[in-house]
C-alpha positions as CSV (number, residue, x, y, z in Angstrom):
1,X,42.6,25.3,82.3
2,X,45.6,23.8,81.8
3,X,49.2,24.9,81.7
4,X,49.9,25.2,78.4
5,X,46.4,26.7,77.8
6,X,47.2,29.7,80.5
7,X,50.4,30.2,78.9
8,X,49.0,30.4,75.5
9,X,45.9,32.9,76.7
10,X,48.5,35.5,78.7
11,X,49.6,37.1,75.9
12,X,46.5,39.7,75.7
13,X,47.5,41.2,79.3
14,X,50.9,42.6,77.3
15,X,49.3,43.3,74.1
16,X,51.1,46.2,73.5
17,X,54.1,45.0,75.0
18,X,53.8,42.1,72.2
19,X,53.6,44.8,69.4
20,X,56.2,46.4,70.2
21,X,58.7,43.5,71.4
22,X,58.3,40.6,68.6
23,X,59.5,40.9,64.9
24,X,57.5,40.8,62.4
25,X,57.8,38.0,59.2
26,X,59.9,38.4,56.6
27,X,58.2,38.5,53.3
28,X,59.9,36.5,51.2
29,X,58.8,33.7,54.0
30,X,55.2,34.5,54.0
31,X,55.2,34.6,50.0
32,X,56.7,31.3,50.2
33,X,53.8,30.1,52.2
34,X,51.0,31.2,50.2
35,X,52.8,30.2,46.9
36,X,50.8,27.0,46.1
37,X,47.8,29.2,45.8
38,X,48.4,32.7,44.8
39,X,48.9,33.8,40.9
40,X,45.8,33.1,39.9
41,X,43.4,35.5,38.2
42,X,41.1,35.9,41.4
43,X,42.1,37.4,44.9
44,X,42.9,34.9,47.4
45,X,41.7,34.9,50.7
46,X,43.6,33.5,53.9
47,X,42.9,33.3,57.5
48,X,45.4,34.5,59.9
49,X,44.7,32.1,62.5
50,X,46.6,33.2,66.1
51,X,46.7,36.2,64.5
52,X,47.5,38.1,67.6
53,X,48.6,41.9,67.3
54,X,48.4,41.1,63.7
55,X,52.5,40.7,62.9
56,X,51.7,37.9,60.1
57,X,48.1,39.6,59.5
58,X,49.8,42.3,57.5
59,X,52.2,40.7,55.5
60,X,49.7,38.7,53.8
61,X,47.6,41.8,53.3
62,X,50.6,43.6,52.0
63,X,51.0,40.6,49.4
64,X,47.6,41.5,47.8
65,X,45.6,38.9,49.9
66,X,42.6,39.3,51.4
67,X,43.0,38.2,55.0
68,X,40.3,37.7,58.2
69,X,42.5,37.5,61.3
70,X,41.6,34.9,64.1
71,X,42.6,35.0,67.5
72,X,40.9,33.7,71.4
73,X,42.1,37.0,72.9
74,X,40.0,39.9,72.5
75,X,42.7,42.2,73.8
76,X,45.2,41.0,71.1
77,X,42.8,41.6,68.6
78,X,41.9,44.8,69.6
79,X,45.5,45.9,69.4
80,X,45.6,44.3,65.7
81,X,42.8,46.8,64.8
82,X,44.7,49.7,66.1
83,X,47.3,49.4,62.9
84,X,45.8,46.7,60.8
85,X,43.0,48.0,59.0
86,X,40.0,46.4,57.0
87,X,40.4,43.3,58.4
88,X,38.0,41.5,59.6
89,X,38.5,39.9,63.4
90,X,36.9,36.7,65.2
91,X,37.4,35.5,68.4
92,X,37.9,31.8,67.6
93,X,40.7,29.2,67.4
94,X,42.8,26.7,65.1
95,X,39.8,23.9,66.7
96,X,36.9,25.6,66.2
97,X,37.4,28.7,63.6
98,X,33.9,30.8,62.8
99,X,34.4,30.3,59.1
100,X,31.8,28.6,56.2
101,X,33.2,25.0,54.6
102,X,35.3,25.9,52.0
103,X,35.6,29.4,52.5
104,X,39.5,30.4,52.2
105,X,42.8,29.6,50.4
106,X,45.2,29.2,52.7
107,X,45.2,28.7,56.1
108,X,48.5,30.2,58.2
109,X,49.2,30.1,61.7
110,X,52.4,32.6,63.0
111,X,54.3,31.5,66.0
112,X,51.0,29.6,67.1
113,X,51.0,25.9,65.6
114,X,52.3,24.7,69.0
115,X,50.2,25.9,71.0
116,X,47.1,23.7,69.3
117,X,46.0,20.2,69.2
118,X,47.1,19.4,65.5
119,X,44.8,16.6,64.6
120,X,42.2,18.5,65.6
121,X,43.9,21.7,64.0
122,X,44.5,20.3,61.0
123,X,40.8,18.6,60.6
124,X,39.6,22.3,61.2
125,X,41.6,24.1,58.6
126,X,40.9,21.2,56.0
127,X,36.9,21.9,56.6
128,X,37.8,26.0,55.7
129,X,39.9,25.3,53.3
130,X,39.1,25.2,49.8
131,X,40.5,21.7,47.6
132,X,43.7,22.6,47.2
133,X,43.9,25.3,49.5
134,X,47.4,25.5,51.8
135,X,48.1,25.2,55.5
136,X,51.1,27.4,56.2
137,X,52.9,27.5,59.9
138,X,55.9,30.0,60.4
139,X,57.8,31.1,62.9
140,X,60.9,33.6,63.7
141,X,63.1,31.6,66.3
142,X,66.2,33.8,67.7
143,X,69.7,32.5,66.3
144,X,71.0,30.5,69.4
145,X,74.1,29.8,67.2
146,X,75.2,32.9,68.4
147,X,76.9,32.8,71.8
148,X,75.2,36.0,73.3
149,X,71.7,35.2,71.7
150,X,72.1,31.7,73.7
151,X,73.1,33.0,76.5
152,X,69.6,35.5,76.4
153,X,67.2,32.7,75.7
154,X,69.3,30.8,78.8
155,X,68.3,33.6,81.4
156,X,65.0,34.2,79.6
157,X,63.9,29.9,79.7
158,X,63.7,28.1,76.3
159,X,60.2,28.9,74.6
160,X,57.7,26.3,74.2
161,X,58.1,26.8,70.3
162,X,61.5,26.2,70.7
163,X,61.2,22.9,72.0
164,X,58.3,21.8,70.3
165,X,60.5,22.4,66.6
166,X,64.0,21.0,68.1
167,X,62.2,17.4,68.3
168,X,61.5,18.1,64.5
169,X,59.1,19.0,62.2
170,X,55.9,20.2,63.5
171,X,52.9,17.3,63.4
172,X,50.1,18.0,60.9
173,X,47.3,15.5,59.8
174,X,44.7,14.8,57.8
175,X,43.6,15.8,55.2
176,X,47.2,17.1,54.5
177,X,49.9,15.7,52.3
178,X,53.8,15.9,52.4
179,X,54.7,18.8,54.3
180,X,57.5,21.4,52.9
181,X,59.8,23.3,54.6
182,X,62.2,26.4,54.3
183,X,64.2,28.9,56.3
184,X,65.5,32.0,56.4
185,X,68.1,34.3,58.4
186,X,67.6,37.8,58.9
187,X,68.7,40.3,61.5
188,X,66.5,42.5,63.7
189,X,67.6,45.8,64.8
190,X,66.8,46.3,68.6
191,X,67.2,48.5,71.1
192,X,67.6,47.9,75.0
193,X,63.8,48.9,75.3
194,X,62.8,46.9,72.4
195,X,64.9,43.9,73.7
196,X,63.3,44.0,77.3
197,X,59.8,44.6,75.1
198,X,60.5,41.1,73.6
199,X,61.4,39.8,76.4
200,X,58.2,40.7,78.3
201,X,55.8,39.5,75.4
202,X,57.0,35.6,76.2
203,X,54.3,33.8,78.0
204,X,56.6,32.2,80.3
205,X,57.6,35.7,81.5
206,X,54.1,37.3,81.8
207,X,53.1,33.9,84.1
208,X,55.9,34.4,86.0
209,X,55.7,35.3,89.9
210,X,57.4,38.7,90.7
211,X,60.4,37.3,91.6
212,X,61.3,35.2,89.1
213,X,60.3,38.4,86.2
214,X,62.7,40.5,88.2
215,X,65.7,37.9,88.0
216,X,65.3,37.2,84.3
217,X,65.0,41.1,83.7
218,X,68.1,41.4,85.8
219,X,69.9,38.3,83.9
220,X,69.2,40.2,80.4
221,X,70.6,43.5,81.9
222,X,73.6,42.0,82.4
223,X,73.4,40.7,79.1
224,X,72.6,43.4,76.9
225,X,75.3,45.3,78.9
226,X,78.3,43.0,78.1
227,X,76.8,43.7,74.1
228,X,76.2,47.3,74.3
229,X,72.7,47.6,73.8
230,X,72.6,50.5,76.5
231,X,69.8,53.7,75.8
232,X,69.2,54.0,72.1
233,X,72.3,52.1,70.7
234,X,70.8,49.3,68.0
235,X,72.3,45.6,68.2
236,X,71.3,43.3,65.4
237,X,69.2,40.5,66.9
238,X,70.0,37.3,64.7
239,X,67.0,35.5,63.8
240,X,66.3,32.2,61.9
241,X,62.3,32.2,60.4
242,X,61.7,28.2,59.6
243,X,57.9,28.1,57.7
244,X,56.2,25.0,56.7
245,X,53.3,24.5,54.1
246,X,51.1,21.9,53.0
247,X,48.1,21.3,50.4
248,X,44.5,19.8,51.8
249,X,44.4,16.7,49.9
């Protein structure tokens, strides 16, 4: 298994942690996503692909969709079952998704498009997809902007879906046309638990050796100390959510 494959399978051994720790998708975002296809007289269907603990899972199913959720760890699907109901759950990936030719709408992937191959991603999701049908990526990125939030993702090591979206757009091929892109900023009330939740969900933190999990848990003390997020006081957490769509050709 490679690297980036271990990092993007350890997120089932803090399921829970995950839940509780990561934001869930604004709205307006996901509505943008599943715009090109949604309106119509019939109910659309979407697969959640990555789906996770199911944070993108139920926004769709919130806007009226009917969603199947996708996801290689058992364990984080599992969790999505404990609050997402009547949805249907695969084991599968963005590669190789357990889904009939033509079967969906739209295809979206939350925090996840990084983590696959995306020619072979794309091919995937263009054999699911119906003509027409939209591949939607999203993902809520904290606000570095702000000094203190820079200073958190400094002692807590840039994300891989950090990096991947500061060298630009993220790559999508065939059979996909132009791709479109918005973004959004939004705040995130957190807690000190809730901040040291988040910070445990990151892959880079769950792969970590002992010693290195108890400096960046000591770093982010110090942080959330010198911002007042001590017991039960709430800090808003500045987030920017950047989502990109496009139509199967």
């Amino acid at each position: 298994m490679s690297g980036d494959e271990r990092l993007a399978r350890s997120f089932g051994a803090e399921a829970h942690t995950y839940e509780t720790g990561r934001p869930d998708y604004p709205i307006q975002a996901v509505d943008w996503l599943l715009q090109p296809v949604a309106g119509g007289e019939r109910r659309i269907r979407v697969a959640d692909v990555g789906a996770g603990t199911g944070k993108l899972t139920r926004v769709v199913q919130e806007l009226g969709a009917e969603v199947v959720a996708i996801d290689p760890d058992p364990q984080m699907l599992a969790t999505l079952r404990e609050s997402v109901h009547a949805v249907p759950t695969f084991v599968g990936t963005a590669e190789r998704m357990p889904l009939p030719d033509d079967s969906v709408d739209a295809v979206v992937l939350g925090q996840a498009w990084h983590w696959v191959d995306p020619t072979a991603a794309a091919a995937e999701a263009g054999r699911v997809l119906r003509p027409g049908g939209v591949l939607g990526l999203v993902w809520n990125l904290r606000d570095d902007d702000v000094d203190w939030v820079a200073r958190m993702t400094a002692v807590m090591h840039g994300s891989h879906a950090e990096e991947v979206l500061a060298a630009g757009p993220p790559q999508v091929g065939e059979p996909f046309g132009e791709l479109e892109s918005a973004e959004w900023w939004w705040t995130r009330p957190m807690n000190r638990a809730t901040f040291l939740a988040m910070a445990r969900s990151r892959s880079y933190v769950i792969t970590a050796p002992a010693d290195e999990r108890a400096r960046i848990e000591a770093g982010l003390v110090g942080v959330l100390d010198d911002i007042g997020a001590i017991g039960d006081h709430v800090v808003d957490l500045p987030y920017v959510t950047r989502a990109f769509r496009a139509l199967r050709r």
